[in-house]
C-alpha positions as CSV (number, residue, x, y, z in Angstrom):
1,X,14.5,-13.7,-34.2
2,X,16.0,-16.8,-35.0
3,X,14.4,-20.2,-34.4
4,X,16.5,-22.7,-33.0
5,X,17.8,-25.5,-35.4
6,X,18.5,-29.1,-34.7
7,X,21.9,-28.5,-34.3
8,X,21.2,-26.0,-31.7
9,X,19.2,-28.2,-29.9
10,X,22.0,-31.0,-29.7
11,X,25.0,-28.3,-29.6
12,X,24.0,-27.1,-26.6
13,X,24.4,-30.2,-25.0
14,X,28.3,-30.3,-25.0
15,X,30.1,-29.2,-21.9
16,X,31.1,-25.5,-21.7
17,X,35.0,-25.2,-21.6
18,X,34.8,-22.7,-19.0
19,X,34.7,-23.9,-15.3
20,X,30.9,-23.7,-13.3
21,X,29.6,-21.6,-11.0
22,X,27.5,-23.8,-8.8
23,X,27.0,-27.7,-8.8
24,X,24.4,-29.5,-7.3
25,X,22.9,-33.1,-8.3
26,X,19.1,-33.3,-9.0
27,X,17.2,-36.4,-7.9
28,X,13.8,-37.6,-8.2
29,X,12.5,-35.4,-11.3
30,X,9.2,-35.3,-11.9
31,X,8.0,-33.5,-15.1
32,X,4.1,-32.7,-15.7
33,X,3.3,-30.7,-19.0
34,X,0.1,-29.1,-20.2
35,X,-0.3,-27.9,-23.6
36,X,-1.7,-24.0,-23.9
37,X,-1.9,-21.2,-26.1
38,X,1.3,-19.9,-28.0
39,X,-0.3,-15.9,-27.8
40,X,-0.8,-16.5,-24.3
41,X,2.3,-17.8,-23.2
42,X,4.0,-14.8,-25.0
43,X,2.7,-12.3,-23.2
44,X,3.9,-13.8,-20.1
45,X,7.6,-13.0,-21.2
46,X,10.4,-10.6,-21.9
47,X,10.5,-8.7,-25.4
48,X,14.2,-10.7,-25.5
49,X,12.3,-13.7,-25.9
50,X,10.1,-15.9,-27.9
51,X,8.0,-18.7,-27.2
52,X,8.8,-22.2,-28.3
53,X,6.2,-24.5,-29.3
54,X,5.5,-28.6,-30.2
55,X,3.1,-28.4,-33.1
56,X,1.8,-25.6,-32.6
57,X,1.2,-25.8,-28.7
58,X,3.4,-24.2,-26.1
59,X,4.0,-26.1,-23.1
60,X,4.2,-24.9,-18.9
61,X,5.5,-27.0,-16.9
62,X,5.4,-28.2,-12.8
63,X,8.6,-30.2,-12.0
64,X,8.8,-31.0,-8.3
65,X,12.3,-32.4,-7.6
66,X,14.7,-32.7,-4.4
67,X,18.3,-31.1,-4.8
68,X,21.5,-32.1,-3.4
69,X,25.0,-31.6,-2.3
70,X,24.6,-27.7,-3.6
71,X,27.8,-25.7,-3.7
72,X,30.2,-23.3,-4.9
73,X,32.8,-25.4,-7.2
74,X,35.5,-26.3,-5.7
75,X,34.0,-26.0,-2.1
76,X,32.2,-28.7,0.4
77,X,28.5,-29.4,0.5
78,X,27.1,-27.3,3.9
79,X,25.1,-29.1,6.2
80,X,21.2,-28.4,6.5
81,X,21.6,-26.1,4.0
82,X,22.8,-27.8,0.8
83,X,19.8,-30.0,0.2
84,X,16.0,-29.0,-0.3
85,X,13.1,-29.7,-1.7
86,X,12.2,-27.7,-4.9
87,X,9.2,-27.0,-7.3
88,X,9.1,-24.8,-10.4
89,X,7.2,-23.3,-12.7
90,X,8.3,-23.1,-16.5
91,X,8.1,-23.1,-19.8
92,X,10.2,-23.3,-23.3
93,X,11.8,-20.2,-25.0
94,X,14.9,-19.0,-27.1
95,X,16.6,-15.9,-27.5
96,X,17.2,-13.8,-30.6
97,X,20.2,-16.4,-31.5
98,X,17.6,-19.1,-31.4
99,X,19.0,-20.4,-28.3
100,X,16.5,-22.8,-26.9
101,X,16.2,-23.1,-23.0
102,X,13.8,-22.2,-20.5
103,X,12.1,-19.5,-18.5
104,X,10.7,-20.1,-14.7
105,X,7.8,-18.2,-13.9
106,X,8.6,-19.6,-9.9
107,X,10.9,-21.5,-8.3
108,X,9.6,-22.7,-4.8
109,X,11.8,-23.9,-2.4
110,X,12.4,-25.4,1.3
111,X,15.5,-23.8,1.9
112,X,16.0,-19.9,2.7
113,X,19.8,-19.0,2.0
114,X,19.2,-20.7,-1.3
115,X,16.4,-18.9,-1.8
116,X,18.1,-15.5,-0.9
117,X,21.0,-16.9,-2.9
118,X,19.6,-17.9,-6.3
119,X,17.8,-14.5,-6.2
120,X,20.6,-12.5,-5.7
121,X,23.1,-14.4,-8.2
122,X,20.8,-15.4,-11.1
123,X,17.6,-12.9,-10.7
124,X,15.8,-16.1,-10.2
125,X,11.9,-15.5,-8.7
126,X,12.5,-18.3,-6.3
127,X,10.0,-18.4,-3.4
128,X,10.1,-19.6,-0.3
129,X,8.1,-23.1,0.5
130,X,6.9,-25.8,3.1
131,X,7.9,-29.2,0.9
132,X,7.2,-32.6,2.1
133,X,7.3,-36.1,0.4
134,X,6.0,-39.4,1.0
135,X,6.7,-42.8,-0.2
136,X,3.4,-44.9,-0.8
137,X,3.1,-48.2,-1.6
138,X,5.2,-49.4,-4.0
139,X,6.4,-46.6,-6.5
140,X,4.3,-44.4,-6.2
141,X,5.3,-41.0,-4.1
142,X,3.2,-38.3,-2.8
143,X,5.0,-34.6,-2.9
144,X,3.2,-31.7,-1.6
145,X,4.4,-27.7,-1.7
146,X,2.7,-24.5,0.5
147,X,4.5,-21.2,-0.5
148,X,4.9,-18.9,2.0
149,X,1.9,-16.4,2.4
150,X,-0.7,-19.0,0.4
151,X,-3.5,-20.6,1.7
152,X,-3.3,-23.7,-0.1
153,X,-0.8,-26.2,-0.8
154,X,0.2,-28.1,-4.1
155,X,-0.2,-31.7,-4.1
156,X,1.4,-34.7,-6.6
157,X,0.7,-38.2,-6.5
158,X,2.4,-40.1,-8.6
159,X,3.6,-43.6,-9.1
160,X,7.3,-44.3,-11.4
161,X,7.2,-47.1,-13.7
162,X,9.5,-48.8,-16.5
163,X,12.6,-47.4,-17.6
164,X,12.5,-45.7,-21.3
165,X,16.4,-44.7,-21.9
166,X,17.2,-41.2,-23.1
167,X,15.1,-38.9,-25.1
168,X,15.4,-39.0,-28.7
169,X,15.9,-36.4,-30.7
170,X,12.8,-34.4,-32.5
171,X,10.7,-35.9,-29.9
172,X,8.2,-34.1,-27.7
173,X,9.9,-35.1,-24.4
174,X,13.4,-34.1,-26.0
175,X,12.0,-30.5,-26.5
176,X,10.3,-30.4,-22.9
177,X,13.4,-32.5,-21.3
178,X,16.3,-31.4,-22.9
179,X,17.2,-28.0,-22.3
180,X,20.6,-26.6,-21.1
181,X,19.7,-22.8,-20.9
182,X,18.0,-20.9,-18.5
183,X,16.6,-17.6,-18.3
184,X,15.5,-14.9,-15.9
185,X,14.6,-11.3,-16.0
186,X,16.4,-8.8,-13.1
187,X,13.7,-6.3,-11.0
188,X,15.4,-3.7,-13.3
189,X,14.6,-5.2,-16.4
190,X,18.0,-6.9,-17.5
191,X,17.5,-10.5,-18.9
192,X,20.3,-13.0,-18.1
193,X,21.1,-16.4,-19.4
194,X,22.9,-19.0,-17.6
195,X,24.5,-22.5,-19.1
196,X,23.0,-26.0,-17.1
197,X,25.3,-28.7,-17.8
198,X,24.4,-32.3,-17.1
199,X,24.3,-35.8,-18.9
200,X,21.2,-36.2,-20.8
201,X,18.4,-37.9,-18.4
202,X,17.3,-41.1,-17.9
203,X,13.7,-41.4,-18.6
204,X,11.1,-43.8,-16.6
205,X,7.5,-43.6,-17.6
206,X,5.1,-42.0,-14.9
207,X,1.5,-42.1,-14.1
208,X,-0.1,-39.3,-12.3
209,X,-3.0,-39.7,-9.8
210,X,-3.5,-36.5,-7.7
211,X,-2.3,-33.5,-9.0
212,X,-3.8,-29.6,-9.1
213,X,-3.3,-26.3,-10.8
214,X,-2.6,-24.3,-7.1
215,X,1.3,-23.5,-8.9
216,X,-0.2,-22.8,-12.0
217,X,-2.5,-20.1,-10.6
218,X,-0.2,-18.6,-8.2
219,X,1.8,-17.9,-11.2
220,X,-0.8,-15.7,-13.4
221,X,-1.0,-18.9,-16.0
222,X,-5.2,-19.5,-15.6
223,X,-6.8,-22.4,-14.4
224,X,-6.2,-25.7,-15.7
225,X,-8.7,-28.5,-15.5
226,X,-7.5,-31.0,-18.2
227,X,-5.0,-33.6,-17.3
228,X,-1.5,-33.0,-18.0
229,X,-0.9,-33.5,-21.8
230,X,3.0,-35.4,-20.8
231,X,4.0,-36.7,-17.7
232,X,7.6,-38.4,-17.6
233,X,9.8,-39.2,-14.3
234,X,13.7,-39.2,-14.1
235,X,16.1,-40.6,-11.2
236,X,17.9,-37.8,-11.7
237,X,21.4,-35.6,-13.0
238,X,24.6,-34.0,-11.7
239,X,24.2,-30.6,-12.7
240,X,26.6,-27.5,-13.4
241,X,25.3,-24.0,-13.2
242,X,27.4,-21.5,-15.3
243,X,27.8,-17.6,-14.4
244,X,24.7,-15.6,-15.7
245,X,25.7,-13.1,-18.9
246,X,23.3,-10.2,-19.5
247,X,21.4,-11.5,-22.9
248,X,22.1,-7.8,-24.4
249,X,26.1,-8.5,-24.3
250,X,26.1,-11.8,-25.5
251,X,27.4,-12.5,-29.3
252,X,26.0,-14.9,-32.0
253,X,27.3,-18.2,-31.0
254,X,28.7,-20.8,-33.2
255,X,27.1,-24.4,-32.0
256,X,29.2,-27.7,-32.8
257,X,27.2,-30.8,-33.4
């Protein structure tokens, strides 16, 4: 397999010429990162794909996020049904091309048809959730998830600070940030990849106070008792979500800089 290169990390980045599937904006991004074994992580995924990793670490990832104004391009946002709360699960992979992007382990969500609708259309393993946030004092948010059928619910504290501009490239939080791929695997086997289109974030420097494993061992991934090794918060993104291609079919693609 290939690895990817630096100008497949930036290439990526350019719009796709061809028109989006879905559109939604992202708000209120928060990224927590732990740093775990490469071997282990593998074995986690498809034979399609390999494991990226930062110096020798792989990373998994619990974002916890709100999206909004989901739709079909072209079309209106619907009421009560275009905005929820979401959580995933994740970490950082490419494909025999060395196509970096990433792979979801769970996707938990408040809303049902988008659950149901992200499974169907992108073999996504979204879940359904309970969601609720809180604003604190000052900053600082609280943002807790229960999936359906688990005794326990997934708490973040957390409290935004000052702005830090966009990732640089060859940085850790461009390799954790930065990604425009996704990937999933279909209950027959099939693995897809999907383009995710949006302007590269706007960092802001986070500090976490509560936090637990609970999505981390739902998932299969261990326990994790160590604080996150990166934590980083963004305002947010309008995003485009590009038709899923079967990663068999696809050809070697030429990236532009």
């Amino acid at each position: 397999m290939l690895t990817p290169t630096s100008q497949q990390r930036l290439g990526v980045r350019n719009r796709p010429d061809e028109p989006p599937l879905i559109q939604q904006t992202w708000e209120n991004l928060l990224f927590a990162h732990w740093a775990c074994d490469p071997d282990a992580v593998q074995r986690t995924l498809p034979p399609q794909l390999r494991v990226e990793t930062w110096h020798g670490r792989a990373y998994v990832g619990v974002i916890p996020f709100y999206a909004r104004n989901t739709r079909l391009r072209l079309a209106s946002p619907v009421p009560l049904v275009s905005d929820f709360y979401e959580l995933n699960v994740r970490t950082y992979v490419h494909d025999r091309n060395g196509t970096p992007g990433v792979w979801f382990y769970s996707l938990d969500c408040s809303q049902a048809l988008a659950v149901a609708g992200a499974r169907v259309a992108y073999s996504l393993p979204y879940y359904p959730a309970v969601v609720s946030t809180e604003q604190l004092v000052g900053n600082s948010v609280r943002y807790t998830c229960q999936r359906e059928g688990q005794p326990r619910a997934s708490e973040f504290r957390y409290t935004v600070g000052e702005a830090l501009g966009q990732a640089a490239a060859e940085t850790l939080e461009f390799f954790l940030i930065e990604r425009y791929y996704l990937f999933s695997r279909s209950l027959a086997g099939r693995v897809y990849s999907a383009r995710v289109w949006h302007q590269p974030y706007s960092l802001f420097k986070a500090q976490l106070g509560r936090w637990d494993d609970e999505m981390l061992r739902v998932n299969g991934l261990g326990a994790f008792t160590d604080q996150p090794a990166h934590v980083i918060f963004s305002k947010g993104v309008d995003v485009d979500i590009h038709a899923p291609h079967e990663l068999a079919s696809q050809e070697p693609v030429v990236w532009r800089a």
